[in-house]
C-alpha positions in Angstrom: 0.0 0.0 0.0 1.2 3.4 -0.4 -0.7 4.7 2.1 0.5 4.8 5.9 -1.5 2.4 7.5 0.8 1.3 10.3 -0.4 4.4 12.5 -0.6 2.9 16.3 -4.4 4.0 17.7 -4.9 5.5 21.1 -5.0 3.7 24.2 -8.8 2.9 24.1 -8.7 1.0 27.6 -11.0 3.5 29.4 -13.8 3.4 26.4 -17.2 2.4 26.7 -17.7 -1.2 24.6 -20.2 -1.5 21.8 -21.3 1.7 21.2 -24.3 2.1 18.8 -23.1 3.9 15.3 -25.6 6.6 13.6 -24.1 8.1 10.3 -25.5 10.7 8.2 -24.3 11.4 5.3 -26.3 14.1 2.9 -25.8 14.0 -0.8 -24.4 17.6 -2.7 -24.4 19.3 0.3 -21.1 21.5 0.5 -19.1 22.7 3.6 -20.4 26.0 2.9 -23.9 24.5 3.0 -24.3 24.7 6.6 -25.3 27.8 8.9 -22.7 26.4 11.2 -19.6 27.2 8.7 -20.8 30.5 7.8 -23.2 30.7 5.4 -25.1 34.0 6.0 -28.3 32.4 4.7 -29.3 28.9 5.2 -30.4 28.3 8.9 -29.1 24.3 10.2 -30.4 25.0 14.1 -29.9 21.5 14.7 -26.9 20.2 12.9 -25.1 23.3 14.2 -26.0 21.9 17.5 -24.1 18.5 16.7 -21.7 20.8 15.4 -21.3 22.6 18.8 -21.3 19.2 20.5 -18.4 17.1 18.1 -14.8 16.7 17.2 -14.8 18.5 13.8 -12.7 17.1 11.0 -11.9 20.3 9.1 -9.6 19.4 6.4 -11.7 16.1 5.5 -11.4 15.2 1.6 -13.7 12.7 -0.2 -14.4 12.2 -4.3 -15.7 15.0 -6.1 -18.6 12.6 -7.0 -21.4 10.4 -5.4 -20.4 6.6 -5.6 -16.7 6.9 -5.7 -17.3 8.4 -2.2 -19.4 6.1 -0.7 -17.1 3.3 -1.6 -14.3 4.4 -0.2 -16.2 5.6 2.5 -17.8 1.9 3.5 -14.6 0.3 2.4 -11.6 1.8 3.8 -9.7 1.6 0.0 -9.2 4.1 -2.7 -12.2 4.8 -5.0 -10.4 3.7 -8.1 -9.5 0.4 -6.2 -12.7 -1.1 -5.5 -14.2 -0.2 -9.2 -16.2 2.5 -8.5 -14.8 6.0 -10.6 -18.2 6.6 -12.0 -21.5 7.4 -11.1 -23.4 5.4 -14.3 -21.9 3.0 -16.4 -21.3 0.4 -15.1 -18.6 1.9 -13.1 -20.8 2.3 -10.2 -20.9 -1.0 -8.9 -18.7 -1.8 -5.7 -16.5 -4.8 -6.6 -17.3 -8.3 -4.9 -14.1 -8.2 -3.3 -14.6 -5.6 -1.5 -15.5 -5.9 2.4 -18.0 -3.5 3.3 -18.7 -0.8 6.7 -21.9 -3.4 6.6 -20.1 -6.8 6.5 -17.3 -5.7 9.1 -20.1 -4.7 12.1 -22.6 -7.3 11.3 -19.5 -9.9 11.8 -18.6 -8.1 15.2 -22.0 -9.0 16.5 -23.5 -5.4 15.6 -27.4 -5.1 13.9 -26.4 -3.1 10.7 -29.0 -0.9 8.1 -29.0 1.4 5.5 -31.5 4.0 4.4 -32.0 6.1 1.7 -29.1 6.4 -1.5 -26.9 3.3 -1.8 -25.6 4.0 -5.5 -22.9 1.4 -5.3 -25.2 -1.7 -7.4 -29.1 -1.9 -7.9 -28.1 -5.6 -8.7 -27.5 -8.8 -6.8 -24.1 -9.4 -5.6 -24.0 -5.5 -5.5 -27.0 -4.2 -3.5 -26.7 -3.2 0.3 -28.8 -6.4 1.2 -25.6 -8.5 -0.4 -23.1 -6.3 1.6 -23.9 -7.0 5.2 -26.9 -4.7 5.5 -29.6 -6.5 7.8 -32.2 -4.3 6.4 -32.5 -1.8 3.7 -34.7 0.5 2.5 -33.8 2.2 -0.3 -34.2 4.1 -4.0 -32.4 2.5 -7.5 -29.7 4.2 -9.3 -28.1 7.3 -7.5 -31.1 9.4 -7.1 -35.5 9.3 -7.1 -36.4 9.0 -10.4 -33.0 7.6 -11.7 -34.0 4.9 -14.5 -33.3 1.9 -11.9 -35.7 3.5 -9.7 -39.2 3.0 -9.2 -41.0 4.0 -12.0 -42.4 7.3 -11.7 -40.8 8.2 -8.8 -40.2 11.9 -8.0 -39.4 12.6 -4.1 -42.9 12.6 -3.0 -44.8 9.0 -2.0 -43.8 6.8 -4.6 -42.5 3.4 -3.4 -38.6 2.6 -2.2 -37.2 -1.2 -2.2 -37.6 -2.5 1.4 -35.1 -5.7 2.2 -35.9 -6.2 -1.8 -39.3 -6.1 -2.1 -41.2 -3.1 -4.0 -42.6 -0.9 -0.8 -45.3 2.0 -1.1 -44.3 5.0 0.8 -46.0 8.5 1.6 -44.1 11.4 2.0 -41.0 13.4 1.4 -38.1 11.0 0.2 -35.8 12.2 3.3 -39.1 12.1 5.8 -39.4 8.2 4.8 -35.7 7.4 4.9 -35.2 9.4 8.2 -38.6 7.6 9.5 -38.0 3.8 8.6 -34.0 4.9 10.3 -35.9 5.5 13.4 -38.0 2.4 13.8 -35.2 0.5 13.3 -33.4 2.7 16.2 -36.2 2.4 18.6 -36.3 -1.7 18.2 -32.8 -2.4 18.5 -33.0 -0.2 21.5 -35.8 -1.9 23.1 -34.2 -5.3 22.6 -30.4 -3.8 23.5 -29.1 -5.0 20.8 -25.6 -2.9 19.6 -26.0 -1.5 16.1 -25.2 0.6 13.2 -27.9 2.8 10.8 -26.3 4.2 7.8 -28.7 7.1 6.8 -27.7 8.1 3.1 -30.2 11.2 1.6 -30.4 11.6 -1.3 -31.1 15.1 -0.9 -30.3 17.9 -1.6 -29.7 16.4 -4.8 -31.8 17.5 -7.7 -33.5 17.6 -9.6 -34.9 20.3 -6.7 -37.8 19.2 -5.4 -39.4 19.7 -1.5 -41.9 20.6 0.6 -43.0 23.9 0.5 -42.8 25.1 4.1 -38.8 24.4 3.7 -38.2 26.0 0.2 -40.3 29.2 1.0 -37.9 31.1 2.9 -35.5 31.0 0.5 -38.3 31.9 -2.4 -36.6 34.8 -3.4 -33.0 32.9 -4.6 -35.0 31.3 -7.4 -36.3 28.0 -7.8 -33.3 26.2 -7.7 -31.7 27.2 -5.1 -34.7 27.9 -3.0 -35.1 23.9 -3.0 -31.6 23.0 -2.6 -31.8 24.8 0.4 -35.0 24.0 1.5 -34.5 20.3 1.4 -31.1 21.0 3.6 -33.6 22.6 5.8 -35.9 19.6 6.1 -32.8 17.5 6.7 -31.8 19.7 10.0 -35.5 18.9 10.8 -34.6 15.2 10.6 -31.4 15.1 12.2 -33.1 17.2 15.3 -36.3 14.7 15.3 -33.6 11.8 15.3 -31.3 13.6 18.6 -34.8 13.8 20.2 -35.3 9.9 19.6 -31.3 9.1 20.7 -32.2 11.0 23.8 -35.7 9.8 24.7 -34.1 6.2 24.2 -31.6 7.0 26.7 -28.7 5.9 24.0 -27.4 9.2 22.8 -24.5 8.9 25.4 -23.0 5.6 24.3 -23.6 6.4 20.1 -21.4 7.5 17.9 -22.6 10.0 15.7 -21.3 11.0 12.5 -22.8 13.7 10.3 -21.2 14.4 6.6 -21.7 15.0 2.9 -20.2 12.7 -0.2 -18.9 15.5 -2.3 -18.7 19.6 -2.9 -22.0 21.2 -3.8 -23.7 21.3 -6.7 -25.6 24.6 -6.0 -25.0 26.3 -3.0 -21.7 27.9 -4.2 -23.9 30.9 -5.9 -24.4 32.0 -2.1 -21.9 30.7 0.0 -18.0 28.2 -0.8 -16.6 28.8 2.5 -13.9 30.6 0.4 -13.3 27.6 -1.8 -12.6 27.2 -5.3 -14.0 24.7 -7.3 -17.7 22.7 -6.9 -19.2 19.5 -7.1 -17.0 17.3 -9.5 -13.6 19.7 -9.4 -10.0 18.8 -8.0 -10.4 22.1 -5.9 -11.0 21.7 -2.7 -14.8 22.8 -3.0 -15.7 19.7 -5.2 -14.3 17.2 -2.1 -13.2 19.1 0.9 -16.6 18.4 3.2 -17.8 18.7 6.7 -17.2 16.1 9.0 -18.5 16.0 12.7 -18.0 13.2 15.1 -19.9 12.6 18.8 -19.7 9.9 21.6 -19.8 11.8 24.7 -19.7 8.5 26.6 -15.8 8.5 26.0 -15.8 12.2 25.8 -15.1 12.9 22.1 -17.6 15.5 22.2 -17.4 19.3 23.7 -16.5 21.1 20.0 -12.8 20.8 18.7 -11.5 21.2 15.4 -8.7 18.9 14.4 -7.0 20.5 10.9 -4.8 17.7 10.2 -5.6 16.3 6.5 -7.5 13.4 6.7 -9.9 11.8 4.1 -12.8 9.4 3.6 -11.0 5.7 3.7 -10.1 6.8 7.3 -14.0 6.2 8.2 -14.1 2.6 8.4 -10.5 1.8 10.2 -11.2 4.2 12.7 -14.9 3.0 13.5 -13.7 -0.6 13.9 -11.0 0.6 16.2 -13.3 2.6 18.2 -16.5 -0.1 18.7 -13.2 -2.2 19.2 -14.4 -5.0 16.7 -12.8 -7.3 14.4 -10.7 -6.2 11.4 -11.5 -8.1 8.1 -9.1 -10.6 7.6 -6.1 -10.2 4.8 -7.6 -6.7 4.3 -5.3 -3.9 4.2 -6.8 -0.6 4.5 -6.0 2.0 2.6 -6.8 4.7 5.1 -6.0 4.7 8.7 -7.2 4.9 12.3 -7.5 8.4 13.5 -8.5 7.5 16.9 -5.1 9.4 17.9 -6.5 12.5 16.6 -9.8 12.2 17.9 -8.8 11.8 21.6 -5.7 14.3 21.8 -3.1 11.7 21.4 -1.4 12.5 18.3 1.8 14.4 18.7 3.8 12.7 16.3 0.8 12.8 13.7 2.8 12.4 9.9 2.3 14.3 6.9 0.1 12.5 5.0 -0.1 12.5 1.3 -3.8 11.5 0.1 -5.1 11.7 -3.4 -8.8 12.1 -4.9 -9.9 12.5 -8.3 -12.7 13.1 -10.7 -12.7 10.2 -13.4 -16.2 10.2 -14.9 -15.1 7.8 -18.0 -15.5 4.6 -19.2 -12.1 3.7 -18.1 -9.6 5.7 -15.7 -7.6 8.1 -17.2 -4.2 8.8 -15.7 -4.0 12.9 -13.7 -7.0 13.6 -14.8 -9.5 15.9 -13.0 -6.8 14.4 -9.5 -5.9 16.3 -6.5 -2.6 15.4 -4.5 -2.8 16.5 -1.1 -0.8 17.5 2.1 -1.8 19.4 5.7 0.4 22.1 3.3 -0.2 21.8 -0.5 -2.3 20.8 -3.1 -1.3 19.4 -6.6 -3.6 19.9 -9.2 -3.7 17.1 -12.6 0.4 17.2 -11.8 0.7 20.8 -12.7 -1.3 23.3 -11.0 0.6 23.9 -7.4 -1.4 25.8 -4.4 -0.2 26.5 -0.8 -3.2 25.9 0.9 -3.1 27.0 4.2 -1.6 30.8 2.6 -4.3 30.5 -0.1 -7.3 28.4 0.5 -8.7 29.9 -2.7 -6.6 28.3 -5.1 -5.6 31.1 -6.8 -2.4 31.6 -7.0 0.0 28.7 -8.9 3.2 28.4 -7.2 4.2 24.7 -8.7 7.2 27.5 -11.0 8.2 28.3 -7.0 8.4 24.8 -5.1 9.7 22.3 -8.3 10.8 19.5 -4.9 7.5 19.7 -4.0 6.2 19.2 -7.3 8.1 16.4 -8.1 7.7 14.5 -4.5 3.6 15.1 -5.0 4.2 13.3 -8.9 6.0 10.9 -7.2 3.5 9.8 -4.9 0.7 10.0 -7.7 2.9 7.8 -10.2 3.3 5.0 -7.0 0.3 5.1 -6.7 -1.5 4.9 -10.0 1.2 1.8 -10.4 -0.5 0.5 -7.4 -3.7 0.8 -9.0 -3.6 0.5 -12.4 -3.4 -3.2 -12.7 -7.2 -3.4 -11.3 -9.0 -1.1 -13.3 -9.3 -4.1 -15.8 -11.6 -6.1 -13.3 -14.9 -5.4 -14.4 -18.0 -6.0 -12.3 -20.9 -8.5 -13.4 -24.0 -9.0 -12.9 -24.9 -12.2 -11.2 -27.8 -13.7 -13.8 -29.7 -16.8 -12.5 -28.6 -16.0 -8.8 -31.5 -17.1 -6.3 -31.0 -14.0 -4.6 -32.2 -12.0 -7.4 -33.9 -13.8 -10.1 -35.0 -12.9 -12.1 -32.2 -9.6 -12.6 -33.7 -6.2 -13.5 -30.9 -4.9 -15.4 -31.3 -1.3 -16.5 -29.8 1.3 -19.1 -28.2 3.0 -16.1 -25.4 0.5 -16.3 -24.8 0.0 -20.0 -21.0 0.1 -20.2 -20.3 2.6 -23.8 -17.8 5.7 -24.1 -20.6 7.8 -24.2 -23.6 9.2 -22.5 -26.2 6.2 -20.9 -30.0 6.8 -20.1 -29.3 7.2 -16.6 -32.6 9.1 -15.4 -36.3 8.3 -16.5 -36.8 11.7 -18.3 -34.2 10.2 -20.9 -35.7 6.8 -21.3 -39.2 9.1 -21.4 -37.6 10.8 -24.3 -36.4 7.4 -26.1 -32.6 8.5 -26.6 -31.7 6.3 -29.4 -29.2 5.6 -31.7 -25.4 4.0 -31.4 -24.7 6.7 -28.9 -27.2 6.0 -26.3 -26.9 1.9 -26.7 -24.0 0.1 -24.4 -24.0 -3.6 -22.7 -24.0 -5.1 -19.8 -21.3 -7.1 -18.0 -23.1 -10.5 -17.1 -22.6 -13.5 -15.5 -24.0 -16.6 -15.5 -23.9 -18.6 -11.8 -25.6 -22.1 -12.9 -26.2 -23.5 -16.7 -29.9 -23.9 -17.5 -32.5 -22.7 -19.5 -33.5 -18.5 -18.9 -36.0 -15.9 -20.7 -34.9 -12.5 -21.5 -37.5 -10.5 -21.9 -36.2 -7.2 -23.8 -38.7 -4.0 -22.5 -38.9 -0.3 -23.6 -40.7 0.6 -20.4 -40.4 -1.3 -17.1 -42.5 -3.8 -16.0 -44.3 -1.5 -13.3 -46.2 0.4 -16.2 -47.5 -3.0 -18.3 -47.7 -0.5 -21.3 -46.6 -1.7 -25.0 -43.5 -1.1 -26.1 -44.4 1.3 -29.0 -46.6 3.6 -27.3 -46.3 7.3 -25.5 -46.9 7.5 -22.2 -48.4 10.6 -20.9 -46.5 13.1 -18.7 -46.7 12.0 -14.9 -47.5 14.4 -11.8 -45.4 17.6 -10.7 -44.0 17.6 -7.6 -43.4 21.2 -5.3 -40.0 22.5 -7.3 -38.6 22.0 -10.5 -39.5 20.3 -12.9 -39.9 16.4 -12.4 -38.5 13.7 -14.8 -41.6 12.2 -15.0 -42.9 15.4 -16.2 -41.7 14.3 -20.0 -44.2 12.7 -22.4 -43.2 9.4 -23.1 -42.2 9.2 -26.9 -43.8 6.8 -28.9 -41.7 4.6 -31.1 -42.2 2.1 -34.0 -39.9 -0.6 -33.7 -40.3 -3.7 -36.0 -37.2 -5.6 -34.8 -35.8 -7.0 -31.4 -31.9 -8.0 -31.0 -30.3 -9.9 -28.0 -27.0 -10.4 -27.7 -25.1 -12.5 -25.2 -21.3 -13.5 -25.8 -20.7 -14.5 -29.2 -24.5 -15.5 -30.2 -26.8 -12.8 -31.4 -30.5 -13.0 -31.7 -33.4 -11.3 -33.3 -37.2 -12.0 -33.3 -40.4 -9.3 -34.9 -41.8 -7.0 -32.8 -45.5 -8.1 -32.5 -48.3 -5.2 -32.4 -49.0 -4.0 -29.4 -45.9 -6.0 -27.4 -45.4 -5.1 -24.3 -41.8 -6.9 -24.4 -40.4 -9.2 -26.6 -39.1 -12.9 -24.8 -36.0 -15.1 -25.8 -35.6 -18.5 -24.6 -32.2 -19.7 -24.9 -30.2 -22.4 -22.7 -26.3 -20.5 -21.1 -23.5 -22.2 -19.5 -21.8 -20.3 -16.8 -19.7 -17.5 -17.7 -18.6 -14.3 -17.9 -19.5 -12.3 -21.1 -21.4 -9.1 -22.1 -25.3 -8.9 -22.5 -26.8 -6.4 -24.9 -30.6 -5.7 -26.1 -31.9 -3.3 -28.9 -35.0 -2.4 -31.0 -34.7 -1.4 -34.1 -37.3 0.2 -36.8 -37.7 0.3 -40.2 -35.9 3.1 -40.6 -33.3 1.5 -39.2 -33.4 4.0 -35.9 -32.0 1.7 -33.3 -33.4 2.1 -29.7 -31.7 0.1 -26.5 -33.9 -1.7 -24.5 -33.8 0.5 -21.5 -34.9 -2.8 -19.6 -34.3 -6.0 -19.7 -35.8 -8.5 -16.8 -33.0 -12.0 -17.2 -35.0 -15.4 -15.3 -33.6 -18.8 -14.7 -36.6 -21.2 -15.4 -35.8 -24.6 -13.5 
């Protein structure tokens, strides 16, 4: 590993055992996006409380993007290691390999779950149910209304997956994932069982959509932002509702609670960066430098500190395990490191760490690009831009023509470490077809591996992007030989409409405009292809089809899975779905 991971943890002799473990972690919310870290307009009342309360992180880094953060985040490894560099793709799916925040407590004896935005896998081996999460409630893709989502989704009732099943909800998005947290709080509690809830919003992702009574004092930024900030604002409401629970349970003492965000912001920059440069998706430090608060007044990490030593998101798990003082994967070597030391005051001999982050939104990695090399002192830009940070925490001023040694020791690190990595970008993730754990697989156009653009949200596959730049495959793999049905589908399952028909525009929503808001095109296709491996297929499109079925018999393997309709004009369309079943 090039990381340091040999760092010696505190002396934890005189902690409490088996503390219960509450994370929150908000999606596109900023470290200017709080009222806590100086935004002049956004009130947080109650996550500036835990604010007040915690050991603050201040120079915490993660990816400038959604599921390369919560990768490393739940695995303790760099993004680009366990698979995930994208957010669609393919490229979102955390590799099999890869040992999870959820496996690691539910083998120390720990009652794990995870609500809300998972974005690492909507398919079996790579959903949170398959990665040590005792139950799960959850959205598809990387956001409501993403096209592995329910269909029709849009932030308001809808239905969620619930331990895999299809679950109606009512409510705000956050509101149901903040409420289904809670009941599983409350019956661990009762029953005094240890455990962990991994609350992942999607908010205040957009598209911008939330209740009124939170976006209207904010009415007068615009639309946009009056949402983004509004659904920040329902989130503080949430986070104080779920303190009041922690206390009325009598287990606030002996929890550890974390509250964070996955990346920069996407919006909230037009208002407030906490001086940074750079937003959601940049190698400054506003697209990955975030807030990170930390409280467990049982062992007295609470009382408000800030610790400004550099530290990043594969720290997360290494230092949780040490702190709950459980078990270690075996033969698994972190590529973060235990920051127990830091937390309780115990760090003189701290070292300077170099970490790295980047931005790789591709179908494969590509070396510098869109990267970040980082000390407590400098930041290295794609291996040419040079900023002293702590003299200009703007980025503004290049001083790499200054400080060449520097320079070259960043580039050094970088180039060890891309060696490091490199070899593993070629493992692609499959998925499992045939599987009794998921069978049949909904595979969706979210995943199509291609060089280009995917229908990744439901407005698109509304729209009916066609053509060879919106087409891709599928990585597959078949577990056990047999005979299975593909059954190729322009619009999911959910809506039993024909393939060839428009679908009328769904519902708005408070906020902008929703993606089911876009008429359903209408398209003529005469022609259906499947192709898996070497063997192609094609079959007619029948009149008023509402999916068109191939039987074929597949011997285990791994090999690529693609599905298209075709017209007589010879437009080609991907089938946006396509529902894979082992018949015994």
């Amino acid at each position: 590993m090039v990381a340091a991971t040999g760092l010696l943890a505190a002396d934890n002799g005189d902690r409490p055992e088996r503390p219960n473990v509450v994370i929150v972690i908000t999606d596109d919310q900023g470290y200017g996006d709080l009222s806590c870290l100086g935004n002049p307009r956004l009130k947080t009342p109650n996550i500036d409380a835990v604010h007040d309360q915690s050991v603050r992180l201040t120079d915490y880094h993660v990816a400038p993007t959604c599921s390369p953060t919560r990768s490393a985040f739940l695995t303790g490894h760099w993004t680009n290691r366990t698979g995930v560099w994208h957010t669609i793709m393919g490229r979102s799916m955390l590799r099999e390999n890869e040992v999870t925040m959820g496996d690691v407590f539910t083998a120390g004896g720990y009652l794990t779950a995870m609500f809300g935005k998972w974005h690492l896998g909507d398919n079996y081996p790579y959903r949170p149910e398959d990665r040590g999460f005792g139950e799960v409630m959850r959205h598809g893709g990387g956001g409501v209304g993403q096209t592995p989502d329910h269909w029709d989704n849009a932030y308001f009732d809808g239905a969620y997956w619930h331990n895999s099943k299809v679950t109606p909800v009512e409510g705000f998005c956050t509101d149901v994932f903040f409420d289904y947290a809670k009941r599983f709080i409350r019956k661990q509690a009762a029953a005094q069982q240890p455990f962990l809830a991994y609350i992942a919003t999607n908010a205040p992702h957009g598209p911008m959509h939330c209740p009124p009574e939170f976006s209207k004092p904010y009415a007068d930024l615009g639309d946009k932002l009056a949402n983004f900030y509004g659904m920040i604002a329902n989130i503080d409401q949430n986070v104080g509702q779920l303190e009041d629970l922690l206390t009325e349970l009598g287990i606030r003492e002996n929890t550890i609670l974390i509250f964070t965000t996955d990346n920069g912001t996407s919006s909230g920059d037009q208002v407030f960066n906490a001086g940074m440069r750079g937003k959601k998706g940049s190698f400054y430090d506003g697209g990955h430098r975030v807030p990170f608060f930390i409280r467990w007044p049982a062992a007295e990490l609470q009382g408000g500190r800030d610790i400004n030593t550099l530290t990043g998101y594969t720290d997360v798990l290494p230092t949780l395990i040490s702190l709950c003082r459980i078990a270690p994967p075996e033969d698994v070597v972190f590529d973060g490191v235990d920051l127990s030391p830091l937390l309780f005051e115990n760090a003189d001999a701290w070292p300077d760490r170099i970490l790295v982050t980047d931005s790789q939104r591709v179908k494969d990695p590509i070396k510098w690009k869109s990267s970040a090399v980082m000390t407590d002192r400098w930041r290295l830009c794609n291996g040419k831009e040079l900023y002293e940070i702590e003299l200009d925490p703007g980025q503004r001023t290049d001083v790499a023509a200054k400080h060449p040694e520097v320079v070259q020791r960043l580039r050094a690190f970088y180039e060890a470490w891309w060696k490091e990595l490199e070899p593993t970008f070629a493992q692609s993730t499959a998925i499992h077809l045939g599987n009794p754990a998921e069978n049949p697989s909904r595979l969706t156009s979210h995943d199509w591996i291609t060089t280009r653009m995917t229908p990744w949200n439901q407005s698109q596959v509304r729209a009916a992007m066609n053509g060879p730049a919106n087409t891709g495959f599928w990585n597959v793999k078949v577990t056990r030989p047999g005979h299975y049905q593909v059954r190729l589908r322009r619009w999911p399952k959910e809506t039993d409409q024909p393939i060839a028909t428009a679908l009328p525009p769904g519902d708005p929503v408070p906020g902008q405009r929703a993606f089911r808001e876009t008429p359903g095109k209408a398209i003529t296709p005469v022609k259906a292809t499947l192709q898996i491996g070497e063997a192609t297929r094609t079959q007619s499109v029948p009149d008023g089809a509402k999916e068109v079925v191939f039987d074929l018999d597949l011997q285990p393997q791994t090999t690529t899975l693609s599905a298209t309709f075709q017209t007589d004009d010879g437009q080609v369309y991907g089938a946006y779905y396509a529902y894979v079943e082992y018949i015994p």
